[in-house]
C-alpha positions as CSV (number, residue, x, y, z in Angstrom):
1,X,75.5,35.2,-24.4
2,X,75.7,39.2,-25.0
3,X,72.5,39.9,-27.1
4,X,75.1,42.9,-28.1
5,X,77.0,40.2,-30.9
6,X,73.7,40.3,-32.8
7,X,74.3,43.9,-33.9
8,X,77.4,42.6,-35.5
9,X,75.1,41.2,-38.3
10,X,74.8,43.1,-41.2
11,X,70.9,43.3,-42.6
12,X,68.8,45.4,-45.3
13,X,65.6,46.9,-44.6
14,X,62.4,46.0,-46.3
15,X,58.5,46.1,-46.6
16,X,56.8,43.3,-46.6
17,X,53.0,43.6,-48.3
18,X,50.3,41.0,-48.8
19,X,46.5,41.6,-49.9
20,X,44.1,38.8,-48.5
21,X,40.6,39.1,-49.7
22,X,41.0,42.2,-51.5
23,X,42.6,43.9,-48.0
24,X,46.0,45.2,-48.1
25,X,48.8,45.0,-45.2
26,X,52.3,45.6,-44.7
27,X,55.1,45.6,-42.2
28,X,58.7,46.4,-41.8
29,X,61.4,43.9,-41.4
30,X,65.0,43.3,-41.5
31,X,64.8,39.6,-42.1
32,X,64.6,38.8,-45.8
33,X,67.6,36.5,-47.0
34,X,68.5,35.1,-50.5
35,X,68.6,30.9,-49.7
36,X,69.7,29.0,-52.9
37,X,70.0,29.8,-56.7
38,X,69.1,27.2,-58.8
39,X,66.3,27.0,-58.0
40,X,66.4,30.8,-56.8
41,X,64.4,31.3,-53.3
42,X,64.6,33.5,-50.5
43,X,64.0,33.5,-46.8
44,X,61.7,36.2,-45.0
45,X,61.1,35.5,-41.1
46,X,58.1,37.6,-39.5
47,X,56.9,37.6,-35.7
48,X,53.6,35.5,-35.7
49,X,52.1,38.0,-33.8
50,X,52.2,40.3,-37.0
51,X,49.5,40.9,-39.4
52,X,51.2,40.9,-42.1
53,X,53.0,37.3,-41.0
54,X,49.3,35.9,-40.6
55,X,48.0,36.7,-43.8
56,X,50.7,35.3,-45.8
57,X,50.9,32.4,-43.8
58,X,47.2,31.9,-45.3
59,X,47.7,33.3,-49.0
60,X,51.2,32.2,-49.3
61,X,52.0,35.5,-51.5
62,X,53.8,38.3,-50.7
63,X,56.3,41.2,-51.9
64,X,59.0,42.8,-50.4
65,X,60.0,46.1,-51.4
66,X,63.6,47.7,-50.7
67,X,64.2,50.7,-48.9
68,X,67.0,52.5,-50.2
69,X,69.1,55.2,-48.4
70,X,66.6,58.3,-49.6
71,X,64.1,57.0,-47.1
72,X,62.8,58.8,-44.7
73,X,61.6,58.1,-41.1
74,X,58.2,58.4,-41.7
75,X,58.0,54.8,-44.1
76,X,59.4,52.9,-40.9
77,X,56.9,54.5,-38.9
78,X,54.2,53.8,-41.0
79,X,55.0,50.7,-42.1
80,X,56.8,49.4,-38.6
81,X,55.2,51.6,-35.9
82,X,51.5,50.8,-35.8
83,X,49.6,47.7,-36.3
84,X,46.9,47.1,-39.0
85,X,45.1,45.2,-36.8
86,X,43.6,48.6,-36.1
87,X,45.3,50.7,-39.0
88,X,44.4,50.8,-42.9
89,X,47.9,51.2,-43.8
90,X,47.0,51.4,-47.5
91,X,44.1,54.2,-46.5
92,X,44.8,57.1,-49.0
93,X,48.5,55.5,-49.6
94,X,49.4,56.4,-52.8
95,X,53.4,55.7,-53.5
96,X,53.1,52.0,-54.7
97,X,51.5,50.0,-57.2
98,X,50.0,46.3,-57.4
99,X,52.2,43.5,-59.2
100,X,51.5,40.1,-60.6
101,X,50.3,38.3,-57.7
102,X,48.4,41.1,-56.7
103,X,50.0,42.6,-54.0
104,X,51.7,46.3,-53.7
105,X,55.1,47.3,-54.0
106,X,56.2,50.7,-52.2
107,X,57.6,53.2,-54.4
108,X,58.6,55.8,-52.1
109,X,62.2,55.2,-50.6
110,X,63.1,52.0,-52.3
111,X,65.1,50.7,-55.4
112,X,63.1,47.4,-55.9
113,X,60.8,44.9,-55.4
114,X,60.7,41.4,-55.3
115,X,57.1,39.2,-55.4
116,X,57.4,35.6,-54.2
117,X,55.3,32.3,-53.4
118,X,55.4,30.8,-50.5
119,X,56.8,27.0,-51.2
120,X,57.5,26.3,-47.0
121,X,56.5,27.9,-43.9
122,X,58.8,26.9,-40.8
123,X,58.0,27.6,-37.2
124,X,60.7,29.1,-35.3
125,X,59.2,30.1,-32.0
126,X,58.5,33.6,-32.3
127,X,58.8,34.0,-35.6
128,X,57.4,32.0,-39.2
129,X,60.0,31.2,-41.7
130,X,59.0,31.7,-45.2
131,X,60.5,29.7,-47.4
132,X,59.4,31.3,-51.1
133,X,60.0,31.3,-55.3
134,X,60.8,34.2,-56.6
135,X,57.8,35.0,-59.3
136,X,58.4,38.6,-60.4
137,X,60.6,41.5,-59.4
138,X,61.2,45.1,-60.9
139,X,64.1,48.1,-60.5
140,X,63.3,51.4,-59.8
141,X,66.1,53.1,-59.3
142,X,70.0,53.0,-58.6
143,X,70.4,54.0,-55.0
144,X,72.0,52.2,-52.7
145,X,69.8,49.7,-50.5
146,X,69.5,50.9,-46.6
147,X,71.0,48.9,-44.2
148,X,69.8,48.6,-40.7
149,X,73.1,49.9,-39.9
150,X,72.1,53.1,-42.4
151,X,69.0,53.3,-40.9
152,X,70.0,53.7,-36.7
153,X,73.0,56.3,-38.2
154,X,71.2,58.3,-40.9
155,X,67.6,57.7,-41.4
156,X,66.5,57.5,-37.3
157,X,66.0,60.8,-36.0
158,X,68.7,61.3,-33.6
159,X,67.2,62.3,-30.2
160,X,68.7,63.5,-27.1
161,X,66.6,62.3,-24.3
162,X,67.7,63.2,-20.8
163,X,65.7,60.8,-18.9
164,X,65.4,60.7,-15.5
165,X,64.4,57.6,-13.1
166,X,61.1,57.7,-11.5
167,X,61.3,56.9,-7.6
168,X,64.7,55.7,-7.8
169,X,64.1,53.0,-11.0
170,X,65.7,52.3,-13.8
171,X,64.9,53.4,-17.0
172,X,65.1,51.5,-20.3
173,X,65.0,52.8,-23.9
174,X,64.5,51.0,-27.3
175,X,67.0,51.3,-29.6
176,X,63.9,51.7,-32.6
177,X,61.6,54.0,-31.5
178,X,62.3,54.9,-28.7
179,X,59.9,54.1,-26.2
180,X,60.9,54.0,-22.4
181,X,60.5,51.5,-20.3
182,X,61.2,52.1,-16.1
183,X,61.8,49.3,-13.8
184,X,65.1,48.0,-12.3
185,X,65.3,44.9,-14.9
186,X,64.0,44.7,-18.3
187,X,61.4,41.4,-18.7
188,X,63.0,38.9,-21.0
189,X,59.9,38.6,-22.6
190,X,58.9,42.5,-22.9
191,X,57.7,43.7,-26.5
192,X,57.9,46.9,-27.2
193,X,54.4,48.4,-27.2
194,X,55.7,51.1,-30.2
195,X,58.1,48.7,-32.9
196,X,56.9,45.5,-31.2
197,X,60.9,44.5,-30.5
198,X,62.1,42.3,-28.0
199,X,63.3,43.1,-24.7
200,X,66.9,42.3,-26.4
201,X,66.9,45.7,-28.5
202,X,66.7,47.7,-25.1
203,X,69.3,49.7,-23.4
204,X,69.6,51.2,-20.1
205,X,69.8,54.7,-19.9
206,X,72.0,57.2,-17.4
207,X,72.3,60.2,-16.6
């Protein structure tokens, strides 16, 4: 199959946040789905080897917070680019505020939020399914909701890298962040040390 047909797929972009023991966490994700309407849930699937997935797979609470298209690079890379495994991404992070179930909604670059309960928890491999009832949610604004698709045309800085291959290798480069990987084939099982992405959302580069 050509990995290439997922990009066909049209997704949002959102931060997911959780607070376990009085600690807050968040990640990015592209994953978050309404499933059914009466009664109302919705879908959010996170790597297991994220953080943010573990914590809610323990408090079963979360929020999601939508980016709209005034955000700006630097949520994604704070909120997608590093791990808080070793980063306080809440450290001196003001643009939110805590909901009902007491997590935190971002503020900055998003039109709303939505808090949930977990209700089912699937495993799908490399990723947790959380199946979840909707128990609060807020408006901030009227701008439109980011796509991914807004987000790799308008919000992702748009570099010109002339890489070149060392010792006669190949060189591959996420589509995320960026990050360059050199060897004749890709690993089917590389993540991206930066965005933590599969091997699947990198492409060759040439000269």
């Amino acid at each position: 199959m050509d990995q290439k047909i997922l990009n066909k797929l049209t997704y949002g972009l959102f931060v997911i946040t959780t607070n376990k023991d009085g600690h807050d966490n968040g990640c990015m994700t592209n994953t978050v789905v309404q499933l059914t309407s009466e009664p109302l849930k919705i879908g959010v699937a996170l790597n297991k080897a994220s953080l943010t997935c573990e914590m809610i797979a323990d408090t079963k609470k979360f929020t999601v917070s939508i980016l709209n298209e005034n955000a700006t690079f630097d949520i994604v890379k704070h909120f997608g680019f590093q791990s808080g495994r070793s980063v306080d991404k809440f450290a001196n992070y003001v643009d939110c505020t805590r909901e009902l179930n007491g997590t935190l909604a971002i503020t900055a670059g998003t039109n709303a939020y939505i808090s949930a309960d977990v209700v089912k928890q699937v495993d799908l491999g490399s990723h947790f399914l959380f199946i979840a009832s909707i128990t609060d949610s807020g408006i901030f604004n009227d701008i439109p909701s980011a796509t991914y698709a807004y987000y790799f045309s308008k919000i992702k800085p748009q570099t010109e890298t002339q890489a070149e291959t060392v010792e006669g290798q190949a060189m591959w480069k996420c589509k995320v962040c960026g990050y360059v990987y050199v060897g004749d084939e890709i690993p089917v099982d590389f993540v991206c040390p930066i965005c933590k992405h599969p091997a699947s959302y990198f492409e060759k580069v040439t000269n």
